[in-house]
Structure formats: structure tokens, C-alpha cells
C-alpha positions as CSV (number, residue, x, y, z in Angstrom):
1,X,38.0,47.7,19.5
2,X,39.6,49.5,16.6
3,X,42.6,47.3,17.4
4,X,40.4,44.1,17.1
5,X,39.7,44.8,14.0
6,X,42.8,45.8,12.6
7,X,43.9,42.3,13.4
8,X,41.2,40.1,12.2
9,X,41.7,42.3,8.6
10,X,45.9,41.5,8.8
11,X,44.8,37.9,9.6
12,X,42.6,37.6,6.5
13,X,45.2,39.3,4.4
14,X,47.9,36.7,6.2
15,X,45.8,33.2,5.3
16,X,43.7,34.6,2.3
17,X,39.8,34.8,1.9
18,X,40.0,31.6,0.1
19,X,41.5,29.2,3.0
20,X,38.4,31.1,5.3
21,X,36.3,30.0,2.8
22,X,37.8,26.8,3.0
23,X,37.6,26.4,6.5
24,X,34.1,27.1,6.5
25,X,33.1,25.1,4.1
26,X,35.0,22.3,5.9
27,X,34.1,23.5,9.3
28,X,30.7,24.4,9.2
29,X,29.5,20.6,8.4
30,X,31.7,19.0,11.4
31,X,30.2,21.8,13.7
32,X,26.9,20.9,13.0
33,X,27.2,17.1,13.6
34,X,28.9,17.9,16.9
35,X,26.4,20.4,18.1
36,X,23.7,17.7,17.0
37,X,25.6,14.9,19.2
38,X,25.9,17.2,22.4
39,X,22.2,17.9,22.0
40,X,21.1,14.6,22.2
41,X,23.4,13.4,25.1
42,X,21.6,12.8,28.5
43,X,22.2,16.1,30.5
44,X,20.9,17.7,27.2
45,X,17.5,16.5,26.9
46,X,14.6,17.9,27.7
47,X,13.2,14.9,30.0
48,X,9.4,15.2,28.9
49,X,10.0,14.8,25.4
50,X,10.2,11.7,24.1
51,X,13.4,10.1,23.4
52,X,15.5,10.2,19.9
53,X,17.2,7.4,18.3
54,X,20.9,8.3,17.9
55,X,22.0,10.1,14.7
56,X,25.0,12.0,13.6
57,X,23.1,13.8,11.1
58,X,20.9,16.9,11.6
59,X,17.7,17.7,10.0
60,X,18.2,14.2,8.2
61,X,18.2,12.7,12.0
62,X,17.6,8.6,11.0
63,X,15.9,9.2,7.6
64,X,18.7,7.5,5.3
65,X,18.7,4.5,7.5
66,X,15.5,4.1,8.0
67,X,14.7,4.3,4.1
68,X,17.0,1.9,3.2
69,X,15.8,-1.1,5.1
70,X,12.8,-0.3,7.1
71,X,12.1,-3.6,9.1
72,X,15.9,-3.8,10.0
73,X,15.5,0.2,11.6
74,X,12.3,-1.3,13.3
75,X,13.6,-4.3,14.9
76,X,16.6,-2.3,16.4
77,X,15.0,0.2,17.8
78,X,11.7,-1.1,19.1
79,X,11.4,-1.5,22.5
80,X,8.1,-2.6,23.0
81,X,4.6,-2.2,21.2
82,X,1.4,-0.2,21.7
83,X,-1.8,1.0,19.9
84,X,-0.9,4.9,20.8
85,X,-1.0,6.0,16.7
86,X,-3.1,3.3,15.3
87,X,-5.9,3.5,18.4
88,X,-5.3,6.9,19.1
89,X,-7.8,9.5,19.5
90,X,-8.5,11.9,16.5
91,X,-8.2,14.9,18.8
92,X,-4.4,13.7,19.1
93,X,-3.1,11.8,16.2
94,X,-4.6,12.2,12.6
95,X,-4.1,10.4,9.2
96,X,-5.8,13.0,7.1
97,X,-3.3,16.1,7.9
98,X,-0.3,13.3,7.9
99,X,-1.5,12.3,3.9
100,X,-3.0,15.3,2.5
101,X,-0.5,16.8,1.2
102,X,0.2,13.3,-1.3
103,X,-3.1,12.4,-1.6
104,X,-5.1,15.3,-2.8
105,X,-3.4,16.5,-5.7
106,X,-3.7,13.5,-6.8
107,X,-7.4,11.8,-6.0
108,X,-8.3,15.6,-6.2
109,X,-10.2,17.8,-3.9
110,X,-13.0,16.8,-1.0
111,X,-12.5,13.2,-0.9
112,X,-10.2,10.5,1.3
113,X,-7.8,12.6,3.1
114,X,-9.0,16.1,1.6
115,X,-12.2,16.0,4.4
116,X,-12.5,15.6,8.0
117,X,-12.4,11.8,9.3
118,X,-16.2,11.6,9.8
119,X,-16.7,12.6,5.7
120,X,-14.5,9.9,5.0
121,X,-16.2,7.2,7.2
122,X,-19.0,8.5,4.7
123,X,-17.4,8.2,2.0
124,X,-16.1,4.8,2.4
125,X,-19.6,4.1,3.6
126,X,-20.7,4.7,-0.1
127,X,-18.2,2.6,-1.8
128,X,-19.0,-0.3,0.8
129,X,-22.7,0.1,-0.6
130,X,-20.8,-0.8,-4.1
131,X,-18.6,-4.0,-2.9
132,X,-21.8,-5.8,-2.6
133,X,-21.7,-10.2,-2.9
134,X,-23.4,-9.8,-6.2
135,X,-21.5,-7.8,-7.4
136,X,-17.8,-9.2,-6.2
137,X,-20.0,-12.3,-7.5
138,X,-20.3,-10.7,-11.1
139,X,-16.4,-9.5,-10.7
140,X,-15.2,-13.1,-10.6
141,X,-15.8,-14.0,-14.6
142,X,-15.1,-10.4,-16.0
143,X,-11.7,-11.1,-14.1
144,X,-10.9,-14.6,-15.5
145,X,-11.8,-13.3,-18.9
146,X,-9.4,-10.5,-18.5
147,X,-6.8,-13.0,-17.5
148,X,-7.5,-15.0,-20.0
149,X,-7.4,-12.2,-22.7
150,X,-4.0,-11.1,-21.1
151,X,-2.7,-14.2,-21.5
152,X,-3.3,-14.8,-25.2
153,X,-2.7,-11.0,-26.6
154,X,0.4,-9.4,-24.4
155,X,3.3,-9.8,-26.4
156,X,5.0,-11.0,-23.8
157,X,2.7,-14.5,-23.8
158,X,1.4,-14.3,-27.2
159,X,4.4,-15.7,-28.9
160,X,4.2,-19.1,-26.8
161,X,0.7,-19.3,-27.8
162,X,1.1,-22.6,-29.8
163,X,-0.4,-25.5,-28.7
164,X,2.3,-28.5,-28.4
165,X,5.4,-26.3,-27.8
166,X,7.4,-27.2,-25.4
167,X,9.0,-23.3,-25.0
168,X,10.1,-21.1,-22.0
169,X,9.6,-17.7,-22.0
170,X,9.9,-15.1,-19.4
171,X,7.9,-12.0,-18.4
172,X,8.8,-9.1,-16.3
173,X,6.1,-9.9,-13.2
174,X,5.8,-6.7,-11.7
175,X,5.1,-4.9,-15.1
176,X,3.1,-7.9,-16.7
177,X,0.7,-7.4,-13.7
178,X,1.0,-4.1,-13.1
179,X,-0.5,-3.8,-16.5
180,X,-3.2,-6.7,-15.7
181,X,-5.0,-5.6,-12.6
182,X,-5.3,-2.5,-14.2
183,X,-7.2,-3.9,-16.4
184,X,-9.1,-6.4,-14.1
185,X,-10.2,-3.0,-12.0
186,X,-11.4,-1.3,-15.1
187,X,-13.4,-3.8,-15.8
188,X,-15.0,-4.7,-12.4
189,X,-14.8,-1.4,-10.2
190,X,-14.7,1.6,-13.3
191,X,-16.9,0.3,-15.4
192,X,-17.0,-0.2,-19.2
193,X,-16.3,2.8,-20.7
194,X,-13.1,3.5,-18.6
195,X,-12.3,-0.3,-20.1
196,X,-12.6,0.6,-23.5
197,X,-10.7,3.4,-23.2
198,X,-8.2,1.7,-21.4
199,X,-5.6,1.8,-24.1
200,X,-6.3,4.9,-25.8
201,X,-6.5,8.3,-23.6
202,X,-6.8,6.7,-19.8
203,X,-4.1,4.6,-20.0
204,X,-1.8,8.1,-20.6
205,X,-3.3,9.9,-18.1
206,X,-3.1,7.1,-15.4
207,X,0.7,7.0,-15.9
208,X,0.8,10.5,-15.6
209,X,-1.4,11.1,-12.7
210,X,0.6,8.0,-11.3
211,X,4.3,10.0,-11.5
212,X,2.9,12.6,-9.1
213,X,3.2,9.7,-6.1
214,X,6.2,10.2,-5.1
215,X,7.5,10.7,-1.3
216,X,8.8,14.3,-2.3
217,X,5.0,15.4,-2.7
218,X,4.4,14.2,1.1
219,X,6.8,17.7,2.0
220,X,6.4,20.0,-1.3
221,X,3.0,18.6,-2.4
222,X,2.7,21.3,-5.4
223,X,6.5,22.3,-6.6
224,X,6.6,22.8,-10.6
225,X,8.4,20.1,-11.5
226,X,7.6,18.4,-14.6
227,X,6.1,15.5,-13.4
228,X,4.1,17.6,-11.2
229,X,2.6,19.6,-13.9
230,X,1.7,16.5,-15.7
231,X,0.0,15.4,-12.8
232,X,-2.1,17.9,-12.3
233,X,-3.2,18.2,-16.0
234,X,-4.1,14.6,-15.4
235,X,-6.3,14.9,-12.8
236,X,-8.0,17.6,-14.3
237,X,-8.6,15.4,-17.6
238,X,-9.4,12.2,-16.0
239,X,-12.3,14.3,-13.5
240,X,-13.8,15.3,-16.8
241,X,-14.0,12.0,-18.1
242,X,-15.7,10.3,-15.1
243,X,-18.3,13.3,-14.8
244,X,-18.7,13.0,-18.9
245,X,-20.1,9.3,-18.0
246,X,-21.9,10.5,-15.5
247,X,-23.8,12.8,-17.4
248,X,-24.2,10.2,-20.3
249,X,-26.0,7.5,-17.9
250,X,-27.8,10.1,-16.1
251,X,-28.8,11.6,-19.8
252,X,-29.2,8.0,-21.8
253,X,-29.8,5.4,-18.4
254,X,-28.7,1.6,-19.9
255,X,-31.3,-1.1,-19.3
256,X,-28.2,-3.3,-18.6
257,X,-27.3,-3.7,-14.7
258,X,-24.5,-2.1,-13.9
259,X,-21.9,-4.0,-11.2
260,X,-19.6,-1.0,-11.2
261,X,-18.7,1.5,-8.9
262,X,-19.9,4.4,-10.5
263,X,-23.6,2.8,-10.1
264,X,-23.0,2.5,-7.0
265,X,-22.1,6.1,-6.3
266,X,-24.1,8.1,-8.2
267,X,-27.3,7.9,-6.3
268,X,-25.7,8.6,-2.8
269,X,-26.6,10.7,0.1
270,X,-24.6,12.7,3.1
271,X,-26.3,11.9,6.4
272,X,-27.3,15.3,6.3
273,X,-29.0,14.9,3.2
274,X,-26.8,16.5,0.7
275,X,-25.9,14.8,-2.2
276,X,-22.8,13.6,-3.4
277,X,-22.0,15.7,-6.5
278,X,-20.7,14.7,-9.9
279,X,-17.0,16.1,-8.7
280,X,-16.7,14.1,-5.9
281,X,-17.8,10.8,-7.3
282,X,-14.8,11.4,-9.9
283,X,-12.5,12.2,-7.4
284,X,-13.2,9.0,-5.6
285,X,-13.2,6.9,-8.7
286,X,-9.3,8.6,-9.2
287,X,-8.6,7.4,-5.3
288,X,-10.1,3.7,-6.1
289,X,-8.0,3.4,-9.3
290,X,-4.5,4.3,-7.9
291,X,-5.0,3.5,-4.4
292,X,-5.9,-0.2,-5.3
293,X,-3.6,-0.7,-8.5
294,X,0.0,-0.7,-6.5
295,X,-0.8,-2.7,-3.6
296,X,-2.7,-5.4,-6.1
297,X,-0.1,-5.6,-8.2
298,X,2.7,-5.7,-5.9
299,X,0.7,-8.2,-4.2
300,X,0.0,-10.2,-6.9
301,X,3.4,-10.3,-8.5
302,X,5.2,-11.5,-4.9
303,X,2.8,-14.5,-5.1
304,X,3.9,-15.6,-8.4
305,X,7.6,-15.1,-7.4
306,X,7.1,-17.3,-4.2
307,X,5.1,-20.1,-6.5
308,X,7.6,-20.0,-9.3
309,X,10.3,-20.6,-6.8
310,X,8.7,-23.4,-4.5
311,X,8.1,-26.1,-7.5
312,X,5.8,-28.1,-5.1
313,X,3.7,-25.6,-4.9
314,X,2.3,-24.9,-8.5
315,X,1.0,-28.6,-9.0
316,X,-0.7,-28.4,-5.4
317,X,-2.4,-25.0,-6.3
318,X,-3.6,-26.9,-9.8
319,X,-4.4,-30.0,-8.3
320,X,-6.8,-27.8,-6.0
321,X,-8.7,-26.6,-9.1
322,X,-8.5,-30.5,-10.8
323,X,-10.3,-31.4,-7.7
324,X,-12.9,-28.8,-7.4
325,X,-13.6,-28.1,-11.0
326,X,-12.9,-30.6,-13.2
327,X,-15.7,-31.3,-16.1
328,X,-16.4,-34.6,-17.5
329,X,-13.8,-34.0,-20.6
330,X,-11.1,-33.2,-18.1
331,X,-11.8,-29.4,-18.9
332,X,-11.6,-26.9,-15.9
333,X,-14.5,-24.9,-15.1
334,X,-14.8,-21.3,-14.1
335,X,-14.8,-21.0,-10.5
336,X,-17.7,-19.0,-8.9
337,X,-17.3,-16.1,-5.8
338,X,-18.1,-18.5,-2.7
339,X,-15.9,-21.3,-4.3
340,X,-12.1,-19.4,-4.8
341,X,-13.1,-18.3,-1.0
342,X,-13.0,-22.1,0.0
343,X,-9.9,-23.1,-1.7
344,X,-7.5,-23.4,1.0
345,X,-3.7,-23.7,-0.5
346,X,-4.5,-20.6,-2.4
347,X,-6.0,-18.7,0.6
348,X,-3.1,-19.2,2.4
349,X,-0.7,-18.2,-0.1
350,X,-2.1,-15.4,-0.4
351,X,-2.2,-14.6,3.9
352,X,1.5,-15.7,3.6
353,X,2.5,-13.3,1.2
354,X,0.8,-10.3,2.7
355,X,2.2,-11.6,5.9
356,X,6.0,-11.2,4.5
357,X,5.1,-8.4,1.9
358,X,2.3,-6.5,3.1
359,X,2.1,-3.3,0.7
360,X,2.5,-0.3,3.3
361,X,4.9,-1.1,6.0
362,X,4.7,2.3,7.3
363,X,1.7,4.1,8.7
364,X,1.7,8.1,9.7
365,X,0.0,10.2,11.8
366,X,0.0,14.3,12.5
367,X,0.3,15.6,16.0
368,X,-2.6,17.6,16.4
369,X,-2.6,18.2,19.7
370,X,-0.2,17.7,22.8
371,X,0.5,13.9,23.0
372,X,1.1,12.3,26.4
373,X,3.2,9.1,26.6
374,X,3.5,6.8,28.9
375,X,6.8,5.3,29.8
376,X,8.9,3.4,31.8
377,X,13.4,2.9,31.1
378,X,13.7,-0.6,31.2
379,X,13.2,-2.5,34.9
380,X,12.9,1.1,36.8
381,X,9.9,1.1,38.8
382,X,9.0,4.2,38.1
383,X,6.6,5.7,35.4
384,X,6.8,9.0,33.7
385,X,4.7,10.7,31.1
386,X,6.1,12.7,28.0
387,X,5.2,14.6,25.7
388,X,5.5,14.2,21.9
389,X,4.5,18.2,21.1
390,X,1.8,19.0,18.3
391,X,3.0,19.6,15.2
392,X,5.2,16.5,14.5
393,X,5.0,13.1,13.0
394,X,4.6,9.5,14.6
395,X,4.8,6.5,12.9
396,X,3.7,3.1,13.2
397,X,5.1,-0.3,12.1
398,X,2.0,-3.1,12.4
399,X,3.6,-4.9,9.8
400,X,7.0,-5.8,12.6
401,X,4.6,-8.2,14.1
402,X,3.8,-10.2,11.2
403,X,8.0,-11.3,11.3
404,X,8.2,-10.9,14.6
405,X,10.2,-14.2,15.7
406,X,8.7,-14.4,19.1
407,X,5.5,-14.9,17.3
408,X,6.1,-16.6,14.0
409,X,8.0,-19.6,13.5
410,X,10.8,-19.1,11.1
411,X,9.2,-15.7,10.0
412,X,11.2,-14.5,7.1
413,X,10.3,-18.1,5.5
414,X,7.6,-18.5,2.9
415,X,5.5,-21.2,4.7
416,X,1.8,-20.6,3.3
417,X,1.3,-24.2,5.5
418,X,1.6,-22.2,8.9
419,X,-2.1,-21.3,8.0
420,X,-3.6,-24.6,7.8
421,X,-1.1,-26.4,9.8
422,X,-2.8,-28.0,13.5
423,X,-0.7,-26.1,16.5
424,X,0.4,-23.2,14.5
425,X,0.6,-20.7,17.5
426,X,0.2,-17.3,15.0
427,X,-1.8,-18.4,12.9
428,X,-4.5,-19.6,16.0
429,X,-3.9,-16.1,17.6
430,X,-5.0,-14.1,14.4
431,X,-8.1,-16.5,14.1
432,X,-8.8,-16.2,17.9
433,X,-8.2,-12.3,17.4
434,X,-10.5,-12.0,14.7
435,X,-13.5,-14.3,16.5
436,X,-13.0,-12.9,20.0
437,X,-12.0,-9.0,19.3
438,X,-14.8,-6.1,19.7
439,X,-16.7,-4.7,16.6
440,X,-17.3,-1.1,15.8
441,X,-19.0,0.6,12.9
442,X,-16.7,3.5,12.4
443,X,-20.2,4.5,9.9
444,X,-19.0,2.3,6.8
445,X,-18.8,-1.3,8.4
446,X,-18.2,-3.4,11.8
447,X,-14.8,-3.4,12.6
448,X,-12.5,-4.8,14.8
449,X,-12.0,-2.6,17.6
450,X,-9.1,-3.6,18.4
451,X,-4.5,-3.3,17.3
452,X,-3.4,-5.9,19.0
453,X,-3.6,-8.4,16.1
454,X,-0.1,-10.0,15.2
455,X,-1.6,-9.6,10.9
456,X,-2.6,-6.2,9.6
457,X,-2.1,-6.1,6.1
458,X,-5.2,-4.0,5.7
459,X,-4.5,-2.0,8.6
460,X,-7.3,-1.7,11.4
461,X,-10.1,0.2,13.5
462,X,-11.3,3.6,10.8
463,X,-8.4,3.4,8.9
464,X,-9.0,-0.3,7.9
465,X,-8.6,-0.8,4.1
466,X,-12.2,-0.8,2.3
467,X,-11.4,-2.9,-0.7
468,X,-10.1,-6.0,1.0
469,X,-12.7,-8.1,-0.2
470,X,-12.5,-6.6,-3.8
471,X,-8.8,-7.4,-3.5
472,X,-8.9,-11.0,-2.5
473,X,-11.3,-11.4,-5.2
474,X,-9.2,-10.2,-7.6
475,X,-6.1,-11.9,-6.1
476,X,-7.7,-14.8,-6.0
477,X,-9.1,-15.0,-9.7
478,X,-5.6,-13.7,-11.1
479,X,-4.0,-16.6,-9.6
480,X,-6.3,-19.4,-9.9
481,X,-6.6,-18.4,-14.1
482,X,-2.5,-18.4,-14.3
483,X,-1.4,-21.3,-12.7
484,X,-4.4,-22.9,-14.7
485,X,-3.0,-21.8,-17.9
486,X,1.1,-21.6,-17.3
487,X,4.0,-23.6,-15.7
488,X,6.0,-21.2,-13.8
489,X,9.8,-21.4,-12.1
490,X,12.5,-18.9,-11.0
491,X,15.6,-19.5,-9.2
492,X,15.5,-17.0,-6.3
493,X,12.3,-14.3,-5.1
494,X,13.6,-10.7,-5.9
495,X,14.7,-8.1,-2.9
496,X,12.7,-5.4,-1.4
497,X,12.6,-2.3,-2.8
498,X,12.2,0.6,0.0
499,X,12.4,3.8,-2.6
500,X,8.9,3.0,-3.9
501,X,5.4,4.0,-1.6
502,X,4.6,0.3,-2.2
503,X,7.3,-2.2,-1.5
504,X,7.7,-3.6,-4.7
505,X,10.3,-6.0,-6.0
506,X,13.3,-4.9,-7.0
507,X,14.5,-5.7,-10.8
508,X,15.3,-8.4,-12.1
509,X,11.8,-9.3,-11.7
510,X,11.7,-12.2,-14.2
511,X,9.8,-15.2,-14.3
512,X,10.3,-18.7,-17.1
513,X,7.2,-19.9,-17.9
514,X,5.6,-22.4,-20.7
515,X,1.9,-22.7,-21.8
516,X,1.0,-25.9,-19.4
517,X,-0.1,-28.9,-21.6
């Protein structure tokens, strides 16, 4: 032994404590990747867990890939489709321990993802109770005036406000209306006193609040770092202002009706009778502002791109609003609730555009318990069940079927006519789907049952977006006032970009326009 040792000491004396080093450094990293490899070959694996798509890296596994270009990592490796995450049981697969750790230090604590499923179905029972017709009917003209303000007072528009010029300009569309359904939610959904504080103190705090969203949160939900610390002082500011109103209109009530979402939540009851306090109503104000502000903007801003780039389209979408609300002078009306619902070139421009952009093209669950799968290796007869084991992460991709090519004709084309069009195959499933499918009340509305639909922008079954309607209606109105007030053109639609939570566009995210005469 003692001669074992004298020799590995000569050796290090022979090569030197640096070329070790060296060789470690070196070494180490190649050892790994080839110890990962020869884990995942066939006489390796464990055959009742599930099987791993090839990567040379460990720990990082298919991460990089699958973050650069999501739909192309999808395609490749799916194999077939099932409902196992999104109509799985909540004993087994659950959204709130998949989230919390990005939601909740943000929104704050005991709402959305901070609570057991059935105090969310509660909870977005109660904001249901505020998307009322009257009031989405009263959010329709406090949106076109917003617009309309917008329009005539952002520096980016304001210096083509002349009447008889004959000027382009451009504006950055993701930021222009990033800023502007901001500002169209205030109004409607936060009420007027988050409005008029929109460009003082709130507007800080929501872009502070805002930098805490980031991907890194999902793993280290509460590491100091700067943009962290901001968040958090953030939240705690922006609690105490929505409980401050509260106690104003409980204090001084207003014998004005009130169409916001704070009316709507102040008054409301658990099932088992306990009311909903002050906290929590701020909390869920905080998830409805930034919950609904990235997906309506990036929404929003990937219609324009397609309209400014398809130059039949913006005189077909104003022609639409010649024909339905044209006054005797030749003015345009405002449009009312029920009528932007039956305006059909600008319905399905915006199905089109959620079809090839929908916000989220991800969707998580937690493992909470044992997870059998069925499954069968190609054409072999035989079935086997594994086991995905409690404690890891499954994800689902409901947005592959809404390009899937042996659905959709030409499916990475911009066609909003595939919605109207007579024989359109997709388009008459999703509208069979939605007639024929089974409808549950999860305890906030009747919802399809059902994952099997090809188009899922708002997801499905309990985890089905709540605001859907308030977003249509504010998609809607945005859209109808622009095109109304500007000619718009671009020469190509921007690129994904994958780094964001939202897939947003990636820069340049320019648009020409001219005030239209």
C-alpha cells in the first residue's frame, strides 16, 4: 500500500499538479456526457419509466433545444397525443404546485396558484360574477375612448396628428400596445382610480412587479437579486393601494355604478360562508392586471403585424365597419358589445392569430403522486404501463394541434378565411367540438369537458382561461378603433421570441402607418 502511494506522489511530482488539474478540468466534462449516454442506452433503462428523448447533456437533458424553438422540439418528438396532463386527475398531476413558485411572489399570497384547486375554482367563480354582459357591454366605449386618446396623445402618433398630411410614421407595436391595454384594463377591470394613477405611482410599480416574471423564479422563486427585491417591494405597495380603495368605497360608497372588478369582488362569499378579505381581493386584482396584460398585448400586436402585412386585409376589415356603422354624414359610429361580436373578418382574425400565436405554448403540471402511463412501441401488439414517479414535471403542448398539418391546411399560413370558408375541415371540427363536447361546472362556469379540441388558445376543462370574453372584447375594440383611424403596412411579420413567458415578437417590431383620410 505504502508502495502505491509512493508512486502516485512521484507521478504528480513527474506531470505536475497543474496538468492534473488540467486533466480534470478537461476530463471531468467528457466523463459526464459519456456516463449520461450509457445511461440512457436500451440495456440501461429502467423499463417502467417513461422513455427520455436523447441528450448529450446532463442535468440540462433537452432544455437548450427545447427553449430555442419549442414547436420544432414538439413536432420531432411527438409520437402521438393524449389528455393524460391536461385531463388528468388532481390526485396525480397538479398546476398549482407546477406554478407556485412564479406566481405567488408575484400576485401575492392565498390566491390563483397560492390555494388548493377547489379555492381557485372559487376564486375564479367571483371574478366570473364581475365579467357580466353589462358590464363587458359598458367596457366597449371606455375602450374606444382609450384608443382613441392613445392615438391622439402618444408621442409616437401625436406628431402625424394633422389633418391633410399625407406622412408615414412608424411605432414600435409590441411597446405601443403593451402600453395601450394597460391602459384599456385600467380602465375597464381596475377601476378609476387605478386609471388615474396610471402614470404617476402604478405605472412604476407594475414594471417592477412585472421584472420579477421571469423563468428563473419558476426554480429560485425568492433569490436576492435586484429585480427580485424590487419585486417584492412592489407587491407590497401595490396590495396597499388596492386595499386603500377598498377602504375608501367601503368608507365614502359612490352613487355612481361601478363596472369594475373591484365592485365585483368586494361583496363576495366562500361557500363556507367566510368572506373574502380586503388582502385577497388585492391580491387577485395584482393576478388580473399582469396575468391579462402580456397575453393581450402580445395578442394584439401579432394582429396588427399580420394586417399591416396582408394589404387586402385592412380595407376589408374597414369596409366591415363602413357597412355596419356608417352615419348619414359618412361618420363611423361607435360599435356596441353584441355588434363587434358579429363582425366576421375581424372575428376571424383574431381565431387566426391565436391559432398561429397563441400566448402560452407550454403548459406544466407537478407529479404528485405515482403516474401510470399507458403505452405501446410503435406496431407491437403489446401494451405496457409506466411509471412517470412523483415528484417530477410533465408538460403539455395543446397549441401543436393548432399547426398540426394533418389538421390544418397550410398551417403556418396566415389565412383568417379558413374560418369562414365552406369545407374548411378544422375549422368545422372546432365548431362541431364546441357544439357536440360535454359541459362541466368546475364551480365558476360550464365548461367543456373535454382536450380533444384541435384550438385551445385559452386552454381547457378547470384550467380554462377566465377572461376570454374580457379579452375578445378588448381585442376586438382595440382593433376595430385602429384600423378605423390609421392605414397600416410592413414588409414581413417579426419572428418568435421563445426567451419571454409570452411568445412575443422579436424586435424589429415596427409598423408604417398614416392617419387614414
Amino acid at each position: 500500500m505504502e508502495g502505491l502511494v509512493d508512486a502516485a506522489f512521484a507521478l504528480l511530482a513527474r506531470v505536475g499538479w497543474f496538468w492534473l488539474a488540467a486533466f480534470l478540468f478537461l476530463g471531468f466534462p467528457v466523463l459526464a456526457v459519456a456516463l449520461n449516454v450509457v445511461k440512457q442506452l436500451p440495456f440501461m433503462k429502467d423499463p417502467n419509466q417513461p422513455p427520455v428523448v436523447f441528450h448529450l447533456l446532463p442535468f440540462f437533458g433537452s432544455t437548450i433545444t427545447y427553449g430555442m424553438d419549442p414547436y420544432k422540439f414538439f413536432f420531432a418528438m411527438r409520437e402521438k397525443e393524449d389528455n393524460m396532463i391536461m385531463g388528468g386527475k388532481l390526485s396525480q398531476v397538479n398546476a398549482e404546485e407546477a406554478y407556485r413558485n412564479l406566481t405567488t411572489p408575484v400576485f401575492g399570497e392565498d390566491v390563483v396558484f397560492d390555494v388548493p384547486n377547489h379555492v381557485l375554482m372559487e376564486q375564479k367563480r367571483f371574478v366570473k360574477f364581475g365579467l357580466t354582459t353589462e358590464n363587458l357591454r359598458a367596457y366597449v366605449g371606455m375602450i374606444e375612448e382609450e384608443v382613441e386618446m392613445f392615438l391622439s396623445f402618444d408621442p409616437a402618433f401625436s406628431a402625424y396628428n394633422s389633418s391633410g398630411k399625407d406622412v408615414w410614421g412608424t411605432f414600435d407595436a409590441y411597446h405601443a400596445m403593451s402600453q395601450l391595454t394597460i391602459l384599456t384594463a385600467s380602465r375597464t377591470l381596475q377601476g378609476n382610480e387605478v386609471r388615474s394613477q396610471m402614470k404617476k405611482m402604478f405605472a412604476q410599480m407594475y414594471e417592477d412587479l412585472d421584472g420579477g416574471f421571469t423563468p428563473l423564479n419558476m426554480i429560485v422563486p425568492n433569490i436576492a437579486l435586484p429585480n427580485n427585491i424590487r419585486r417584492n417591494k412592489a407587491r407590497k405597495a401595490m396590495t396597499e393601494f388596492y386595499m386603500n380603495i377598498l377602504r375608501t368605497r367601503r368608507e365614502k360608497p359612490s352613487a355612481e355604478t361601478e363596472y369594475d372588478m373591484i365592485a365585483a369582488l368586494k361583496d363576495q362569499h366562500y361557500k363556507d360562508g367566510r368572506p373574502v378579505s380586503d388582502r385577497e381581493i388585492a391580491h387577485m386584482m395584482i393576478a388580473l392586471l399582469m396575468a391579462g396584460q402580456h397575453t393581450s398585448s402580445a395578442t394584439v400586436s401579432w394582429c396588427l403585424f399580420h394586417i399591416a402585412h396582408r394589404q387586402d386585409i385592412p380595407q376589408a376589415l374597414f369596409q366591415e365597419q363602413v357597412e355596419s356603422f356608417s352615419n348619414h354624414d359618412g361618420s363611423l359610429r361607435s360599435p356596441t358589445y353584441e355588434e363587434l361580436k358579429g363582425l366576421p373578418i375581424l372575428d376571424s382574425i383574431i381565431r387566426e392569430t391565436l391559432r398561429l400565436h397563441p400566448p402560452l405554448h407550454s403548459l406544466m403540471r407537478k407529479v404528485v403522486s405515482d403516474l401510470p402511463v399507458p403505452y405501446s412501441l410503435g406496431s407491437a401488439p403489446e401494451n405496457r404501463t409506466l411509471v412517470i414517479p412523483k415528484g417530477n414535471y410533465v408538460l403539455a403542448a395543446p397549441c401543436v394541434t393548432q399547426v398540426d398539418p394533418g389538421i390544418w391546411r397550410k398551417p403556418m399560413e396566415w389565412q383568417p378565411s379558413r374560418w369562414t370558408e365552406t369545407g374548411n375541415l378544422a375549422a368545422q371540427l372546432y365548431r362541431d367540438y364546441a357544439e357536440t363536447c360535454e359541459k362541466v361546472n368546475y364551480g365558476f362556469a360550464m365548461i367543456s369537458n373535454g382536450t380533444d379540441s384541435p384550438y385551445q388558445p385559452f386552454g381547457s376543462r378547470r384550467h380554462r382561461c377566465i377572461g376570454e370574453q374580457f379579452a375578445y372584447v378588448q381585442l376586438e375594440t382595440i382593433l376595430a378603433v385602429i384600423v378605423r383611424k390609421l392605414e397600416m403596412k410592413i414588409d414581413h411579420v417579426p419572428s418568435h421570441n421563445y426567451t419571454t413567458l409570452i411568445i412575443s415578437p422579436q424586435k424589429p417590431r415596427s409598423i408604417n402607418f398614416r392617419r387614414r383620410r
